[in-house]
N, C-alpha and C positions, 0 to 999 in steps of 0.2 A: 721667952727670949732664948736665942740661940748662944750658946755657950762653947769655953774651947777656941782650937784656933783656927781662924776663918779669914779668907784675904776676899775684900773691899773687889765686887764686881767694877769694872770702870765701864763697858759698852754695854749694848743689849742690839739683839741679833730682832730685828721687825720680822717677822713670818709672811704677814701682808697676807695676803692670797695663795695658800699653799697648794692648792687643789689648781691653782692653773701654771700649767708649765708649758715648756717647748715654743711651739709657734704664738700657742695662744697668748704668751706675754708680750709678746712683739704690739697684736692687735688692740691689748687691753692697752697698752702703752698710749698707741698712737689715738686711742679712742677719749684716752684720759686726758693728753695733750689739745686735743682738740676743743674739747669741754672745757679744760682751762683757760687756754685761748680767747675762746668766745665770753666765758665769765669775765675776762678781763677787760677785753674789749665793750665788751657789752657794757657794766657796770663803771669803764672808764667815759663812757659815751655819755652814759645819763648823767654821773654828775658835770662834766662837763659843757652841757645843755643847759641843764639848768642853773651851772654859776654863770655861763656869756648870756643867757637870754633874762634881758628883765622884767617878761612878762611871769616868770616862773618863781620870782622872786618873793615867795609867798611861804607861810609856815610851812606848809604839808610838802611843798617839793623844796624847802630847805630840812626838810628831816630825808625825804627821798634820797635826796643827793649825800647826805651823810651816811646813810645807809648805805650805798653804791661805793663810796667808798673805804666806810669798811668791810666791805664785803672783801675787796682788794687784800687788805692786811689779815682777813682771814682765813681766806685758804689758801694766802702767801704759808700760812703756817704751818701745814701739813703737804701741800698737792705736791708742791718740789721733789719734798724728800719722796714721796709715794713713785715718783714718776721714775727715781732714780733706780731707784730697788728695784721697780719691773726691770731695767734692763740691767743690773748688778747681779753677782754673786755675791757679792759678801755686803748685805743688808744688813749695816752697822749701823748704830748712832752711840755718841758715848752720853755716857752718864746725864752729862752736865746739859749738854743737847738735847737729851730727851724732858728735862727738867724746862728746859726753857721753850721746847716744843710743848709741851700741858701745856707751860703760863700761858702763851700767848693763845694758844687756841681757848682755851677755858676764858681769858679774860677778856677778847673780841667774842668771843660765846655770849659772855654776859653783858657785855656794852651791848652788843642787837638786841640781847630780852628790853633790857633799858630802852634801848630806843624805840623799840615796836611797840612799846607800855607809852611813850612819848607821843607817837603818834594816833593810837588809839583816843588818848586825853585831845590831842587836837582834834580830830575828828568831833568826838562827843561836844566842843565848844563849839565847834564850826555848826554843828546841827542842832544839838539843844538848845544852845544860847548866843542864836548867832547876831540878836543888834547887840551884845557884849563882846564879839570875838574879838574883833577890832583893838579893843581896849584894851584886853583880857592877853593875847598872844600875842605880846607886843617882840620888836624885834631881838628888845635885849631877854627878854623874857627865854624869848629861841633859844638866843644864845648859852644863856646860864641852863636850860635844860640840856643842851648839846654837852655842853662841859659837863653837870653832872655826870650823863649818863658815861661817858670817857672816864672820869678820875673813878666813879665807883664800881666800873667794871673790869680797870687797871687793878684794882685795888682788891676785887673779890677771892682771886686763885693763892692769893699770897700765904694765909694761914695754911692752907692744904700745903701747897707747896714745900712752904717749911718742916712742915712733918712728916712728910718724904724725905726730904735729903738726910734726913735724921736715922734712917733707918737702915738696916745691914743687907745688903743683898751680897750673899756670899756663893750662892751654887748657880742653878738656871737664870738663864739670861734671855730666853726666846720670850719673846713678848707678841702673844697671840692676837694680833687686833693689827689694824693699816698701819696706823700713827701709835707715838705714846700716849698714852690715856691713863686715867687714875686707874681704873678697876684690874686692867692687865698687867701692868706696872707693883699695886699691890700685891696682884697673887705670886710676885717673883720674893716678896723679902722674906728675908731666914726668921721672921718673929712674928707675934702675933699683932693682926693689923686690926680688929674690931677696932680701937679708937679711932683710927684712920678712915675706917666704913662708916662710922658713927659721925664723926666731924662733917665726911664728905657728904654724907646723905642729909643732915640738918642744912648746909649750904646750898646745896641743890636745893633741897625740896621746898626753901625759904627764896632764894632767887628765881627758882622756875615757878611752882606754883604763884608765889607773891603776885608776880607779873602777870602770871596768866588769867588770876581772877582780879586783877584791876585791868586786863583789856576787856574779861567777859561781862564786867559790869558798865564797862561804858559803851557795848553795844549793846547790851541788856536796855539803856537808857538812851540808846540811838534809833531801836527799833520799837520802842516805846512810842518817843516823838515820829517818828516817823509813819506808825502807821493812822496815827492823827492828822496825817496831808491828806487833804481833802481830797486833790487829784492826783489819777495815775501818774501824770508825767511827772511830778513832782515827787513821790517815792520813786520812782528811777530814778531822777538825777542825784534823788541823796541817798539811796542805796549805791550808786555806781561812783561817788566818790569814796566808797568805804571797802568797794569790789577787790582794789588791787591789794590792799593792805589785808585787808582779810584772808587771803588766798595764801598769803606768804605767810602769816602766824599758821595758820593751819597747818602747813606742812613742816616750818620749822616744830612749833611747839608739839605737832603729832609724835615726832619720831624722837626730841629729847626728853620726853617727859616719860616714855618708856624706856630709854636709855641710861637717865640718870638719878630719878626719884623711884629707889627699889635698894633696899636694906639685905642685899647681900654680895659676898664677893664673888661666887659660881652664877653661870650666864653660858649662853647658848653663844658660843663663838660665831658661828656663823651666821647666825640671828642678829649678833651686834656690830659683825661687820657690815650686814646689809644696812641697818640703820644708820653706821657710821657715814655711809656714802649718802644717804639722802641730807643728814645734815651738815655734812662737810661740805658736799660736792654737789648735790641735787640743786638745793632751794637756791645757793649763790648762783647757779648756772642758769635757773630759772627765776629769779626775781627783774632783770631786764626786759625779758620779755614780757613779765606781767606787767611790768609798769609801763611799760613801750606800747604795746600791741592794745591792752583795754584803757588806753589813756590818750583822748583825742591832742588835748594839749600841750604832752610832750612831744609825740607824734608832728605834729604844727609845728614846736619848736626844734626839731631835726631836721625838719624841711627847709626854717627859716635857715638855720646855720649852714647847709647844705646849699642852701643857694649862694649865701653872705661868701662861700669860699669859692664858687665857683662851680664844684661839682654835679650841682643841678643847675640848670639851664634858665 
């Protein structure tokens, strides 16, 4: 513990991208905007297809649609301030803003593990046991798993949280990473943080892992039943509802599971920034289009609505 007399950092200066200046911020800017953009619209699109059309009104694209929109409220959390800083000088946030930038990103973080561990379980009903799905994923069923996965992912960053604000940052203030984050954030306070690393990495590694090995055991138990279909076409169609969902655990869980279940506070800066952009930025910008592009029936249902407004002929 730092001792003596110390004055109470209030801002922290984001570095973001230090290696790119002059014109090239202009470009990253306009490249980041555009990405945002399109995750927006994109992810505003699918859910909004799938709550006007009632053919889609089914589990798997009532979790889709939640997912799309929180994708919204997630990189609401960071991309703003990212886009502002490329064209600012003075790449401030204060204290209390970097505080509530973690929560929300860590706690929409953890609502998607929730929900992708959500949707994996429907999946595995839909295929293993599916004259029981019906029964089994009933609508209020949805529902109450919806809400779970929201109040326990609201609820997850909270302990962390606290024991930060708890702590003294009295000198450095440059915070080497895009956004505020735990690990950069840490290596700024005046005392020693192992509890903090310790805390942080049992939550991780219980919220990440937890999830990841109840999605890999319900395809463990998908590809099980599955290779038990007599015919080809028949492993296609139930390997190809499981295609979009898989593709986006992949990429999500690839890059935070190196990110944030690892028990120390030194980290390759620019190693983590890259990863920070696949999970922040990447998988939200590309989840529309996997669900869009390898999915005949939402694809149908854009059409329908497209026409319903006039826009198609």
């Amino acid at each position: 513990m730092v001792t003596g007399n110390w004055s109470q950092v209030t801002e922290f200066i984001i570095l973001g991208f230090p290696h790119v200046q002059g014109g090239v911020e202009t470009y990253l800017f306009l490249l980041l905007l555009l990405t945002y953009l399109t995750t927006i619209l994109g992810n505003l699109l699918i859910f909004l297809v799938v709550r006007l059309d009632p053919r889609l009104h089914t589990p798997m694209y009532h979790f889709v649609s939640i997912l799309s929109f929180l994708e919204l409220g997630y990189t609401a959390a960071t991309i703003p301030k990212m886009l502002v800083n490329l064209l600012s000088e003075k790449k401030t946030i204060s204290f209390s803003g970097c505080l509530l930038q973690i929560y929300f990103f860590h706690s929409l973080g953890a609502t998607e593990c929730y929900l992708l561990t959500a949707m994996a379980y429907d999946r595995y009903l839909a295929i293993c046991r599916p004259l029981h799905y019906p029964m089994l994923m009933t609508p209020i069923l949805c529902a109450k798993i919806a809400v779970g996965c929201w109040l326990a992912g609201l609820a997850g960053p909270v302990a962390e949280i606290s024991l930060v604000s708890f702590l003294p940052f009295c000198g450095p203030n440059r915070i080497q990473h895009i956004f505020c984050d735990f690990p950069p954030v840490l290596s700024l306070a005046c005392t020693d943080t192992s509890v903090n690393v310790l805390v942080d990495f049992v939550i991780n590694s219980c919220k990440i892992l937890a999830t990841f090995l109840l999605i890999l055991s319900s395809y463990v138990q998908i590809v099980r039943t599955v290779l038990r279909i007599p015919s080809a076409e028949g492993k296609r169609k139930a390997f190809s509802t499981c295609a979009s969902h898989l593709t986006v655990v992949l990429i999500f869980y690839g890059s935070i599971l190196f990110m944030y279940v690892r028990l120390k506070k030194s980290y390759s800066l620019d190693y983590d920034r890259a990863l920070a952009v696949v999970y922040s930025v990447l998988t939200p910008f590309l989840n529309p289009f996997i669900y869009s592009l390898r999915n005949k029936e939402i694809k149908q249902a854009m059409r329908r609505q497209l026409k319903r407004t006039g826009i198609l002929g």
